[in-house]
N, CA, C and O atoms as a CHARMM CRD file, in Angstrom:
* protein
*
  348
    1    1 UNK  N    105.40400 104.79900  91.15100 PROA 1      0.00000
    2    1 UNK  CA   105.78000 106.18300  91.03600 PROA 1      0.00000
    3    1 UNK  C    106.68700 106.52400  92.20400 PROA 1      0.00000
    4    1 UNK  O    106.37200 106.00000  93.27200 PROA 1      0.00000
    5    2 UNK  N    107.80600 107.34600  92.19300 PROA 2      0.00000
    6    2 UNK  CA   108.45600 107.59000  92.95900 PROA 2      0.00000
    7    2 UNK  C    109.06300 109.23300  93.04700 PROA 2      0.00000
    8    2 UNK  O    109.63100 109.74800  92.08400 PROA 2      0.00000
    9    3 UNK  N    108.86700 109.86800  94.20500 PROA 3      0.00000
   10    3 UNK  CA   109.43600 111.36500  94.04500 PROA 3      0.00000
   11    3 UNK  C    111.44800 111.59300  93.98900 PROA 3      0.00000
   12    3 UNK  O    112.27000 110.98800  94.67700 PROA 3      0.00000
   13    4 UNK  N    111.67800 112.54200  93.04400 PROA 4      0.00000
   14    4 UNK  CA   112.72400 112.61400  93.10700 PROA 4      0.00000
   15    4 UNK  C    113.71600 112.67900  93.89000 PROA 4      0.00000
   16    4 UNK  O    113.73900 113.79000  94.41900 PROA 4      0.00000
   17    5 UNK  N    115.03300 111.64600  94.41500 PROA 5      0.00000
   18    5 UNK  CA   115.61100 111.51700  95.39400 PROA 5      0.00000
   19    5 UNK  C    116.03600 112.91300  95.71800 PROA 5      0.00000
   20    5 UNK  O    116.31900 113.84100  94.96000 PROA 5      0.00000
   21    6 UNK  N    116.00600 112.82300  97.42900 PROA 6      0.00000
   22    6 UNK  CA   116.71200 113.72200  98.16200 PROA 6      0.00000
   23    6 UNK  C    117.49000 114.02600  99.21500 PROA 6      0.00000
   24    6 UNK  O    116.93400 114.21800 100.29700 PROA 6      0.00000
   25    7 UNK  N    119.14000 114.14700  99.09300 PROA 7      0.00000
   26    7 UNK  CA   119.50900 114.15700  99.95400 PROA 7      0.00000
   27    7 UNK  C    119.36000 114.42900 101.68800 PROA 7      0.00000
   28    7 UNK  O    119.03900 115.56700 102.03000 PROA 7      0.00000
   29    8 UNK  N    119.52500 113.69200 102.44400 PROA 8      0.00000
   30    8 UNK  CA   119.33900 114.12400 104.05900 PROA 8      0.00000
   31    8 UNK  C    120.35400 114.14600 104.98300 PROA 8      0.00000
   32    8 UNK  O    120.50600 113.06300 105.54900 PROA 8      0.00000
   33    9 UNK  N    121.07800 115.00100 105.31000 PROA 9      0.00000
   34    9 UNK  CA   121.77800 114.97400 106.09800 PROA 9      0.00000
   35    9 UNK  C    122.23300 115.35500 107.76900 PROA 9      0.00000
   36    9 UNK  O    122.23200 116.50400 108.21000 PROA 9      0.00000
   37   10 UNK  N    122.49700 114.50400 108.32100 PROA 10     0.00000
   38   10 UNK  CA   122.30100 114.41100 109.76700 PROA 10     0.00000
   39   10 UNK  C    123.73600 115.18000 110.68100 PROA 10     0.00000
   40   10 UNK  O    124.64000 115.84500 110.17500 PROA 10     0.00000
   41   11 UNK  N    123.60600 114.92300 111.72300 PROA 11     0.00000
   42   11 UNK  CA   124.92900 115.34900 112.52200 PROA 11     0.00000
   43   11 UNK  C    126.26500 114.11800 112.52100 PROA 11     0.00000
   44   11 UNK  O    127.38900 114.28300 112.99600 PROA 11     0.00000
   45   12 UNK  N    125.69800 112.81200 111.79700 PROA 12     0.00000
   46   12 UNK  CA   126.76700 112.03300 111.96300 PROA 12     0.00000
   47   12 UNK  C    126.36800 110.72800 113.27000 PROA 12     0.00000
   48   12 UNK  O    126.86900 109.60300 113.30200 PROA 12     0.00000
   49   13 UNK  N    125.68900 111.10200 113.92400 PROA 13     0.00000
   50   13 UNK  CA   125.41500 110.10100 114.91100 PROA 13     0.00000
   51   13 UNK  C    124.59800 108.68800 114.20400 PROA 13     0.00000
   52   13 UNK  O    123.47800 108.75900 113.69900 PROA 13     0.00000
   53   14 UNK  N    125.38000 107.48700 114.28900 PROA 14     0.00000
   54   14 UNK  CA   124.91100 106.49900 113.83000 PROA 14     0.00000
   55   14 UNK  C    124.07500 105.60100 114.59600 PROA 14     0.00000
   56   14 UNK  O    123.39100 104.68800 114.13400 PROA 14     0.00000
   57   15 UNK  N    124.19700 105.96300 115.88400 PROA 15     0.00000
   58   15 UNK  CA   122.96900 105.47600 116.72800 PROA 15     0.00000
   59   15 UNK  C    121.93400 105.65600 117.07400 PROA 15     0.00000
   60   15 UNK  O    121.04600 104.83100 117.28600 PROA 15     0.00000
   61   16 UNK  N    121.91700 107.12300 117.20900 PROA 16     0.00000
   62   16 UNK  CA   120.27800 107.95000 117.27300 PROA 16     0.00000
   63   16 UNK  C    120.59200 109.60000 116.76200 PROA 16     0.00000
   64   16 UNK  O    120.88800 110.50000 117.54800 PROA 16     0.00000
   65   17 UNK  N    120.45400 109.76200 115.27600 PROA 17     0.00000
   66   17 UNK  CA   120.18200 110.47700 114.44300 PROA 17     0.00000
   67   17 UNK  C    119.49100 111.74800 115.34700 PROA 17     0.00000
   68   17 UNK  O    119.15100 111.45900 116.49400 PROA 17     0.00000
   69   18 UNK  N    119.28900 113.02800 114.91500 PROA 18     0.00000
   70   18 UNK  CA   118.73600 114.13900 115.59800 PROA 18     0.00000
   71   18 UNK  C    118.27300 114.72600 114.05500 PROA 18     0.00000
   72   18 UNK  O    118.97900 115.69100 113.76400 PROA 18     0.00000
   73   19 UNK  N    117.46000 114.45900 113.18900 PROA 19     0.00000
   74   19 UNK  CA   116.83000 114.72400 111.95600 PROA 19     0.00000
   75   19 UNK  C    115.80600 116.03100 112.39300 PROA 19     0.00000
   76   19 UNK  O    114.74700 115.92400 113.01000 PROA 19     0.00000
   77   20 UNK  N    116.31900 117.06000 111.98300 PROA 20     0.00000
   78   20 UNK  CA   115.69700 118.47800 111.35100 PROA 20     0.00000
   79   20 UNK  C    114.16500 118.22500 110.66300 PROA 20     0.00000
   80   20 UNK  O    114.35600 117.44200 109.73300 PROA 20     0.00000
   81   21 UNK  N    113.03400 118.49300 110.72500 PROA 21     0.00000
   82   21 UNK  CA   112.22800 118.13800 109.79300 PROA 21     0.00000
   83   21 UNK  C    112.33400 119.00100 108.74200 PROA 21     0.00000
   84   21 UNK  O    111.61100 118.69000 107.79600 PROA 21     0.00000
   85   22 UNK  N    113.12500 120.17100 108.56500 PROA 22     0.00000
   86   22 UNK  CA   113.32600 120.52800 107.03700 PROA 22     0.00000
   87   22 UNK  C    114.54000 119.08100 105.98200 PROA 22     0.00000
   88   22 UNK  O    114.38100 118.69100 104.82500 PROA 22     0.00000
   89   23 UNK  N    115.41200 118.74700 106.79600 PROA 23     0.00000
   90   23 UNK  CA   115.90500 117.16100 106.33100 PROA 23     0.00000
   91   23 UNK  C    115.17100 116.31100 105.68500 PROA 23     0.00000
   92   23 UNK  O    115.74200 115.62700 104.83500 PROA 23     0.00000
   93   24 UNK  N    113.52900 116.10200 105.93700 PROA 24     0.00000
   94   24 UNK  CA   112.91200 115.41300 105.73500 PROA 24     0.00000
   95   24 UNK  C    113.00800 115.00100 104.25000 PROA 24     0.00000
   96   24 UNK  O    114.05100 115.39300 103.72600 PROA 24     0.00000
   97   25 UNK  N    112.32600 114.43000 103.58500 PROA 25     0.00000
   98   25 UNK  CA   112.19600 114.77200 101.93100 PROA 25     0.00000
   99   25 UNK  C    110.76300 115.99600 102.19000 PROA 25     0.00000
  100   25 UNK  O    110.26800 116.24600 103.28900 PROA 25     0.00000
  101   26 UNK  N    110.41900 116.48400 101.12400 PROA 26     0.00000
  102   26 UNK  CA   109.40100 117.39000 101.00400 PROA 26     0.00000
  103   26 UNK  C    108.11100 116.84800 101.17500 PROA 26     0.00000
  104   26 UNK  O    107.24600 117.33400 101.90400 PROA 26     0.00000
  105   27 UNK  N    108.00400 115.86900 100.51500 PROA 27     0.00000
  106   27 UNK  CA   106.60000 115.12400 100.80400 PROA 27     0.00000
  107   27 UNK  C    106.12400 114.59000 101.94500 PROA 27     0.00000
  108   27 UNK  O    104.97000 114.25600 102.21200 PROA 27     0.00000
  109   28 UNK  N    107.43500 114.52000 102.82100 PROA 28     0.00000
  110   28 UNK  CA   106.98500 113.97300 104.16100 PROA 28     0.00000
  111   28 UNK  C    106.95900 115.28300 105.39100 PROA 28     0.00000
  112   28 UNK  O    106.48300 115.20800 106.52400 PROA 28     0.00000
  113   29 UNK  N    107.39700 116.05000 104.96900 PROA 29     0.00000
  114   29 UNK  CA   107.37300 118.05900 105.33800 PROA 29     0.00000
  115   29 UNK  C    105.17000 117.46300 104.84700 PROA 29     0.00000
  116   29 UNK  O    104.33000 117.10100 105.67100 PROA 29     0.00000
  117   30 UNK  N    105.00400 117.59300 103.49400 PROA 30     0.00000
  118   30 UNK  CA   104.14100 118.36800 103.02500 PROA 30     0.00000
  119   30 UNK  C    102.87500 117.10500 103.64200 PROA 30     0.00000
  120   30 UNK  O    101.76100 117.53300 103.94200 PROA 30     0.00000
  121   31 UNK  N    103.13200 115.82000 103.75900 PROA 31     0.00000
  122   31 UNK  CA   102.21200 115.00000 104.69700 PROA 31     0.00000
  123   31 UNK  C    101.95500 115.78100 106.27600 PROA 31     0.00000
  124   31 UNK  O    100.91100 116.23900 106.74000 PROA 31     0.00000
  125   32 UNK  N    103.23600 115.73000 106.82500 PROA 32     0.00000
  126   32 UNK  CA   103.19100 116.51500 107.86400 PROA 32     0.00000
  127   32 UNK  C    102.19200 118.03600 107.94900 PROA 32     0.00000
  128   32 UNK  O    101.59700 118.55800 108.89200 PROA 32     0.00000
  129   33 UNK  N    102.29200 118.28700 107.01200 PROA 33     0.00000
  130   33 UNK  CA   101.34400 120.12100 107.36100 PROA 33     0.00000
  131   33 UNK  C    100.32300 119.62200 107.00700 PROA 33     0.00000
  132   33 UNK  O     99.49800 120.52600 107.14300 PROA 33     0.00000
  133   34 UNK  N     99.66000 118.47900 106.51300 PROA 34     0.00000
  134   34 UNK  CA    98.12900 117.77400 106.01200 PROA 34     0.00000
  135   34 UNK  C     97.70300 117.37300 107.18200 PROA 34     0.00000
  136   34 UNK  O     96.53000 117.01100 107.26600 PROA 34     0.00000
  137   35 UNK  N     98.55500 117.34700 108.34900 PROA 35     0.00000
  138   35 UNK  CA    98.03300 116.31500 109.43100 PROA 35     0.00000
  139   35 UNK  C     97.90800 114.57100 109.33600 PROA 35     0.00000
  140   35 UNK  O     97.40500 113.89600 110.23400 PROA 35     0.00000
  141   36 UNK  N     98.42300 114.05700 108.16800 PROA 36     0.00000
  142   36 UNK  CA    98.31300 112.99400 107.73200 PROA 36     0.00000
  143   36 UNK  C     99.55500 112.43300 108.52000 PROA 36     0.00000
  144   36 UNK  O     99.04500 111.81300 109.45300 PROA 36     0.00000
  145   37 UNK  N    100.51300 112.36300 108.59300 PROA 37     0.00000
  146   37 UNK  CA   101.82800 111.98500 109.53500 PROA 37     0.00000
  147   37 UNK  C    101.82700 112.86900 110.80300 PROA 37     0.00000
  148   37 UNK  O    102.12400 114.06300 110.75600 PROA 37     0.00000
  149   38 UNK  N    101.52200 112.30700 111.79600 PROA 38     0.00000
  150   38 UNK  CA   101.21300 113.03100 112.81300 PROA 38     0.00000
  151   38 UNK  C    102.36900 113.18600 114.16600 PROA 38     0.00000
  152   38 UNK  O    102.20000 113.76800 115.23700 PROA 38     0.00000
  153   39 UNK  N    103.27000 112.62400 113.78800 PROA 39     0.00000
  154   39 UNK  CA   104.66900 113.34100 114.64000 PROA 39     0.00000
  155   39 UNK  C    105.86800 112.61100 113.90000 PROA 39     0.00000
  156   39 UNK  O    106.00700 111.39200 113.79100 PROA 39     0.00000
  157   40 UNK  N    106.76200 113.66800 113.38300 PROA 40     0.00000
  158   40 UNK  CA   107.88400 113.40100 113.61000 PROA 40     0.00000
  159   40 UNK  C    108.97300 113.80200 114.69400 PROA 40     0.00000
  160   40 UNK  O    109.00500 114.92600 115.19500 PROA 40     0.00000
  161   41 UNK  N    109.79900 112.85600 114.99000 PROA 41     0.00000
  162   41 UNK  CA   110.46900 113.14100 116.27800 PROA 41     0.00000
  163   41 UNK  C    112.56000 113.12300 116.23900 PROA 41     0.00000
  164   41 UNK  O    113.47600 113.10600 117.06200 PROA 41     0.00000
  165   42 UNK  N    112.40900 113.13900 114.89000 PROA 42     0.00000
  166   42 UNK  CA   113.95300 113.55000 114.67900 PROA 42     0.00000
  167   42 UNK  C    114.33500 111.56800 114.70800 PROA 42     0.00000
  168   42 UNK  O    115.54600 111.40400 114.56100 PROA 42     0.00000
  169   43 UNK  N    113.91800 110.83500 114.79000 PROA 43     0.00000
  170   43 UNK  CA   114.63100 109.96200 115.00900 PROA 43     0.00000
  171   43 UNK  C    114.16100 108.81800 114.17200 PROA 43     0.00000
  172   43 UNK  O    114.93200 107.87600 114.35400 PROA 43     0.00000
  173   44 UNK  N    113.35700 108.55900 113.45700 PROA 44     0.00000
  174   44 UNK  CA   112.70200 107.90500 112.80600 PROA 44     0.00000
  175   44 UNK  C    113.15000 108.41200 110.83400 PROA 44     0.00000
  176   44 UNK  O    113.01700 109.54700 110.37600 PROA 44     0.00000
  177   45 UNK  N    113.50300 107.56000 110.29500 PROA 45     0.00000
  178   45 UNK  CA   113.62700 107.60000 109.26600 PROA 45     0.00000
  179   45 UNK  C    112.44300 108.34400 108.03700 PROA 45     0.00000
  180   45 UNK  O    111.66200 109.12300 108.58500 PROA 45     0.00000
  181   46 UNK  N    112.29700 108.23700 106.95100 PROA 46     0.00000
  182   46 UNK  CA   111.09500 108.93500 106.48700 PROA 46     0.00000
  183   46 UNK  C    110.65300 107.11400 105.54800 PROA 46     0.00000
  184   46 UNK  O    109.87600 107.16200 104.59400 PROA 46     0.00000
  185   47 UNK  N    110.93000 106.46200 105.75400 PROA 47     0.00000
  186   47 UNK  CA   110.28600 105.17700 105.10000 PROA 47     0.00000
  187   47 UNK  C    109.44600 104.93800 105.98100 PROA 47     0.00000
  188   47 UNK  O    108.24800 104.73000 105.78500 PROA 47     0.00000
  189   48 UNK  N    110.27400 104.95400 107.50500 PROA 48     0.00000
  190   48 UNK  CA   109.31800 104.14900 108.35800 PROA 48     0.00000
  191   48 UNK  C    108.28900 105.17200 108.84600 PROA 48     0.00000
  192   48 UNK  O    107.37300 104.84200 109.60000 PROA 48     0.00000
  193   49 UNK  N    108.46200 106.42000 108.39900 PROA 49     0.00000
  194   49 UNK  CA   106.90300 107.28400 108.76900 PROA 49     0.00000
  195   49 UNK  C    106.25000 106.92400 107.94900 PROA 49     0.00000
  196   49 UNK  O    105.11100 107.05500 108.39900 PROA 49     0.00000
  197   50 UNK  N    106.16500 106.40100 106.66300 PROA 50     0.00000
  198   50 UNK  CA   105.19500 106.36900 105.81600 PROA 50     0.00000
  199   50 UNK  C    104.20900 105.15000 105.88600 PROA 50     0.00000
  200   50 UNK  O    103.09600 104.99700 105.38400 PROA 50     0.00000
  201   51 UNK  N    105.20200 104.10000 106.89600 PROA 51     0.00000
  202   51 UNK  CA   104.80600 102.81100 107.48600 PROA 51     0.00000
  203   51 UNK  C    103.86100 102.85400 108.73900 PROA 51     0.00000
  204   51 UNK  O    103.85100 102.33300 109.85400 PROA 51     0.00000
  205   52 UNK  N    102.94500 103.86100 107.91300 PROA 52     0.00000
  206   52 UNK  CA   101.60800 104.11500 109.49400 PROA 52     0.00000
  207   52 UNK  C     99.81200 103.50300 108.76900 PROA 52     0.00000
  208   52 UNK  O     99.43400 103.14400 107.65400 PROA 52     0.00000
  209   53 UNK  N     99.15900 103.65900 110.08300 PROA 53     0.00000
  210   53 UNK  CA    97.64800 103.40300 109.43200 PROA 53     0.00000
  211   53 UNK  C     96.93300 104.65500 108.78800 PROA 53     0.00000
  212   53 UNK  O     95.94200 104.74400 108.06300 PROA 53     0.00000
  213   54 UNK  N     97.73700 105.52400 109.28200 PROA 54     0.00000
  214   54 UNK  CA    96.95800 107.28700 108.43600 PROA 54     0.00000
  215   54 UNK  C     97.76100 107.02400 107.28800 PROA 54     0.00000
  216   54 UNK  O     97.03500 106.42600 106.49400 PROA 54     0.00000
  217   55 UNK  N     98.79000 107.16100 106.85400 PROA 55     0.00000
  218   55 UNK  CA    99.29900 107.02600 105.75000 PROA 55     0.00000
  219   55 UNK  C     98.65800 105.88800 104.47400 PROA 55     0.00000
  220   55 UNK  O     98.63700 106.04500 103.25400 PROA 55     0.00000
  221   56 UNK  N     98.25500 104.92400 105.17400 PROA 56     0.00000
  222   56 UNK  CA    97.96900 103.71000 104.42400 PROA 56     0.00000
  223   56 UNK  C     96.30700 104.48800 103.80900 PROA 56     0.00000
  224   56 UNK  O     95.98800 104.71300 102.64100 PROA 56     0.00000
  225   57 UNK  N     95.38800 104.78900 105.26600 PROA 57     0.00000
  226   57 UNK  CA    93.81900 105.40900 104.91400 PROA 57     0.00000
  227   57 UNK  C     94.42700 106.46500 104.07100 PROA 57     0.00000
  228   57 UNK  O     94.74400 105.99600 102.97700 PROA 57     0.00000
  229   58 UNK  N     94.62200 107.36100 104.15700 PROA 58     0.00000
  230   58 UNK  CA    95.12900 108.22900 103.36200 PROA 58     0.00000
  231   58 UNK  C     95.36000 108.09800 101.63100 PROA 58     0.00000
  232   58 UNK  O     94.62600 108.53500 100.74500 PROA 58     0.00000
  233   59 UNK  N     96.49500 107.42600 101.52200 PROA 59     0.00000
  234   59 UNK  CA    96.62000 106.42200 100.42900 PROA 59     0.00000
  235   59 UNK  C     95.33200 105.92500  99.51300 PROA 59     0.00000
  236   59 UNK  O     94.90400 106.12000  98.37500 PROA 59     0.00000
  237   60 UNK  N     94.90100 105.01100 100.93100 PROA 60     0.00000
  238   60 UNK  CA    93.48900 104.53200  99.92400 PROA 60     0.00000
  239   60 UNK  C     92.29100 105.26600  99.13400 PROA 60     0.00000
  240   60 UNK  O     91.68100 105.11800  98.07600 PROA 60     0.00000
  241   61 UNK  N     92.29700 106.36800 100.52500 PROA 61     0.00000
  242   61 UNK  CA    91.19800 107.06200  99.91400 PROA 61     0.00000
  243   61 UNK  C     91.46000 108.42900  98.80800 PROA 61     0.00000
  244   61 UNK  O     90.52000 108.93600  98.19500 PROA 61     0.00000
  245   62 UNK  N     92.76800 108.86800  98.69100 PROA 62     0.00000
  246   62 UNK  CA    93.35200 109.09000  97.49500 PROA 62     0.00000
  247   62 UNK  C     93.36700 108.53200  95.87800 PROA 62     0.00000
  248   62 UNK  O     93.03900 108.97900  94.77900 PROA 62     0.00000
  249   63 UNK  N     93.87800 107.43600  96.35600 PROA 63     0.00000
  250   63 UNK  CA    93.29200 106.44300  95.03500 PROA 63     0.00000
  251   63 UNK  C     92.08100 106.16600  94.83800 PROA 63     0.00000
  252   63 UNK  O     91.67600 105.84400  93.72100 PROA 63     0.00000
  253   64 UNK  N     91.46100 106.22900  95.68100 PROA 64     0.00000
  254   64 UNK  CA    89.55100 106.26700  95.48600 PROA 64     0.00000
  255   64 UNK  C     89.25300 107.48100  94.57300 PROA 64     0.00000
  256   64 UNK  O     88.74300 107.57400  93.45700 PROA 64     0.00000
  257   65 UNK  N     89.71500 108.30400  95.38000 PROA 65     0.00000
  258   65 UNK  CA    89.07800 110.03900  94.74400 PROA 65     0.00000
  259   65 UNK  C     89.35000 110.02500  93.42900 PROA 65     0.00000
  260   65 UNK  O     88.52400 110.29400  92.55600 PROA 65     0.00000
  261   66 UNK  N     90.71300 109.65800  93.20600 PROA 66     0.00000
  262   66 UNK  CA    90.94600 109.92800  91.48900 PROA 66     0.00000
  263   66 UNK  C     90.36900 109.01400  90.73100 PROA 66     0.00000
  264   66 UNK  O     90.37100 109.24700  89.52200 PROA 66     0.00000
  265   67 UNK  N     89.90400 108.09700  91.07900 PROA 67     0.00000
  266   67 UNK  CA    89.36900 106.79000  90.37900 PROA 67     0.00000
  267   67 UNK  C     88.12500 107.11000  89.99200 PROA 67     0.00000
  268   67 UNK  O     87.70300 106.80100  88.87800 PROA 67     0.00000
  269   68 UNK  N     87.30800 107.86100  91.01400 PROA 68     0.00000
  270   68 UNK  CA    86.18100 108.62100  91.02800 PROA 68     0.00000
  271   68 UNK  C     86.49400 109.64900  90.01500 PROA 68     0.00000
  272   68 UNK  O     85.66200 109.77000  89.11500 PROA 68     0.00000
  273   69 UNK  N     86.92200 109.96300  90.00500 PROA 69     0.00000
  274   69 UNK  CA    87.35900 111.36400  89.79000 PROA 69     0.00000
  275   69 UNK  C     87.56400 110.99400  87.65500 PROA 69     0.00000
  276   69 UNK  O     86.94400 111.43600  86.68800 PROA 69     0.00000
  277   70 UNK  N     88.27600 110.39200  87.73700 PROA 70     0.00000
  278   70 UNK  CA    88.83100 109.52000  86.05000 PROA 70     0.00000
  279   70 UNK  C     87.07300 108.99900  85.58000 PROA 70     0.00000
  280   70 UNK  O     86.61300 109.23400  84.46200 PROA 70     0.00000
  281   71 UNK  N     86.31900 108.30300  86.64500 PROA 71     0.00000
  282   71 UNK  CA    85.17700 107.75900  86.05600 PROA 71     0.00000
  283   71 UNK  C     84.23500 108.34000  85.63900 PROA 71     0.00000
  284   71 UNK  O     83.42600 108.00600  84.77300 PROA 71     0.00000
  285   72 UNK  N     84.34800 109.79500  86.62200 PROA 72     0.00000
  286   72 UNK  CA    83.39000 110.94300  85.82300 PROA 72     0.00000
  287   72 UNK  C     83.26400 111.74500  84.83900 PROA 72     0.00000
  288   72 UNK  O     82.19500 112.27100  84.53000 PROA 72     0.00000
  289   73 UNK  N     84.12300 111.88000  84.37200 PROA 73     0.00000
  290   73 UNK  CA    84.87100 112.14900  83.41200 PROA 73     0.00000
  291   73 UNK  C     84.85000 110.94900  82.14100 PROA 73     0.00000
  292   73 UNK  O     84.96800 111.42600  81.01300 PROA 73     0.00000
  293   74 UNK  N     84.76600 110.04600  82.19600 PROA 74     0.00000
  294   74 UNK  CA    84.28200 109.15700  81.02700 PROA 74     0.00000
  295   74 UNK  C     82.76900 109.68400  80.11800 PROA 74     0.00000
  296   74 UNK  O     81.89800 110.42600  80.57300 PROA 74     0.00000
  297   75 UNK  N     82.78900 109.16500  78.98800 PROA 75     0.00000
  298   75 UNK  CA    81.30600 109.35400  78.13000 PROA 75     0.00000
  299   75 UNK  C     80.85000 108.35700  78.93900 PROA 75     0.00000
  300   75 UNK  O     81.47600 107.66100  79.73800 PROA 75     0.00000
  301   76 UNK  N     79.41400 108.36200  78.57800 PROA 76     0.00000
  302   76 UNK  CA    78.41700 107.31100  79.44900 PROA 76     0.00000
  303   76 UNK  C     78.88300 106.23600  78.09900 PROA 76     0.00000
  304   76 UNK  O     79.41400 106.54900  77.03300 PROA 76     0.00000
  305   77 UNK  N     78.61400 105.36700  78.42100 PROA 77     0.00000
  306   77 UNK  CA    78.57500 104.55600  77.14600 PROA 77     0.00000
  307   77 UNK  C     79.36200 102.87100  77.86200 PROA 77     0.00000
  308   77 UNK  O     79.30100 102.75800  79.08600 PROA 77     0.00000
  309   78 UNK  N     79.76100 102.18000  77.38600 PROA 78     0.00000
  310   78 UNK  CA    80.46700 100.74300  76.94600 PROA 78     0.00000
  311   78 UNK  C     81.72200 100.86000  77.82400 PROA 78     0.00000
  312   78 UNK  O     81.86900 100.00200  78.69500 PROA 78     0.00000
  313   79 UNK  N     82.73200 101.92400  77.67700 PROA 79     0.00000
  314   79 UNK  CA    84.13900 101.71300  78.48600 PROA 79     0.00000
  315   79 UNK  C     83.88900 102.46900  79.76800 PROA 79     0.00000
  316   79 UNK  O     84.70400 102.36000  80.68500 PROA 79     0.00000
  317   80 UNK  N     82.90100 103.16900  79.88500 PROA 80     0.00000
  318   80 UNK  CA    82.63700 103.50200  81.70500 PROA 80     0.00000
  319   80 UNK  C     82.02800 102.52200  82.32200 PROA 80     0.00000
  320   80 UNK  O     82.36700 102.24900  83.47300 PROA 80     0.00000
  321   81 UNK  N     80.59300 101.50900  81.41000 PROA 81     0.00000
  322   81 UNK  CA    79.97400 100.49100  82.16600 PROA 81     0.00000
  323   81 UNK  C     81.28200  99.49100  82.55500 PROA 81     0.00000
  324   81 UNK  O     81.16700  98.84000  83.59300 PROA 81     0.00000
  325   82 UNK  N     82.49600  99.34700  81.77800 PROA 82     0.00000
  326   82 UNK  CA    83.52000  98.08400  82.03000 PROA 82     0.00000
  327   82 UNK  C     84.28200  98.69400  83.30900 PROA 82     0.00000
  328   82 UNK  O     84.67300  97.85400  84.12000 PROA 82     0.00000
  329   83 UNK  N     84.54400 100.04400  83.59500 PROA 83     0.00000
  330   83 UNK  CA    85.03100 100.40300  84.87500 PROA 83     0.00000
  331   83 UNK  C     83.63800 100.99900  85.67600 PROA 83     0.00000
  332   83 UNK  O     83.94100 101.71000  86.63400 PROA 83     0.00000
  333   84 UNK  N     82.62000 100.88800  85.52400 PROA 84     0.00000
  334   84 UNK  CA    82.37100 100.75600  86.82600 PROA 84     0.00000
  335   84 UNK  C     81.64600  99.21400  87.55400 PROA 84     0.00000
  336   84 UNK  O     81.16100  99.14300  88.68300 PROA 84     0.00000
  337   85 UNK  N     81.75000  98.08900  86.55400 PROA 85     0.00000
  338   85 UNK  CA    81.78400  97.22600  87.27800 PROA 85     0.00000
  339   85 UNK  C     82.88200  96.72300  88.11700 PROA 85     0.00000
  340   85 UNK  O     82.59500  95.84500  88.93100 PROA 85     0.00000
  341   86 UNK  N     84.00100  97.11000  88.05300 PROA 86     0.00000
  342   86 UNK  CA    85.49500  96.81700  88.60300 PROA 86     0.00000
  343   86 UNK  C     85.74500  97.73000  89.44800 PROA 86     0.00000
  344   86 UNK  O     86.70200  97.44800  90.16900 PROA 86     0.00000
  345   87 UNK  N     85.19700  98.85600  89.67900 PROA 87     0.00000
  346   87 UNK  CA    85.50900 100.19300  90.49700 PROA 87     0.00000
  347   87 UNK  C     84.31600 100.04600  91.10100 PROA 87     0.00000
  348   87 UNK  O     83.94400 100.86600  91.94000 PROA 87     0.00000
């Protein structure tokens, strides 16, 4: 899955960038106000913020919740016992 591209534009400096965090993409704005990305500093790209250990826990336990979340939501029966031996 991927969020819809978004332009970013800088002052032009190809050596050390001065990035606005409204520049950011939105999702990395909207990580940021979660406390989940815990500094941006204008100089760091938004790939390599996402290249952290909060981001990764984060991640995981996201995909946990909904997984949880999808399994409860099943009838009791035959196709919940097959996911919750795998989950």
């Amino acid at each position: 899955m991927h969020n819809k591209p978004e332009v970013m534009v800088t002052d032009g400096a190809a050596s050390k960038p001065n990035i606005d965090l409204k520049s950011y993409p939105k999702f990395i704005r909207q990580l940021k106000s979660k406390r989940i990305i815990s500094e941006v500093d204008g100089t760091t790209s938004w790939i390599d913020l996402l290249q952290s250990e909060e981001v990764a826990a984060w991640s995981v336990k996201t995909m946990n919740d909904m997984i949880q979340l999808f399994m409860s939501a099943l009838d009791d029966g035959e196709y919940k016992e097959c996911f919750t031996l795998y989950y």
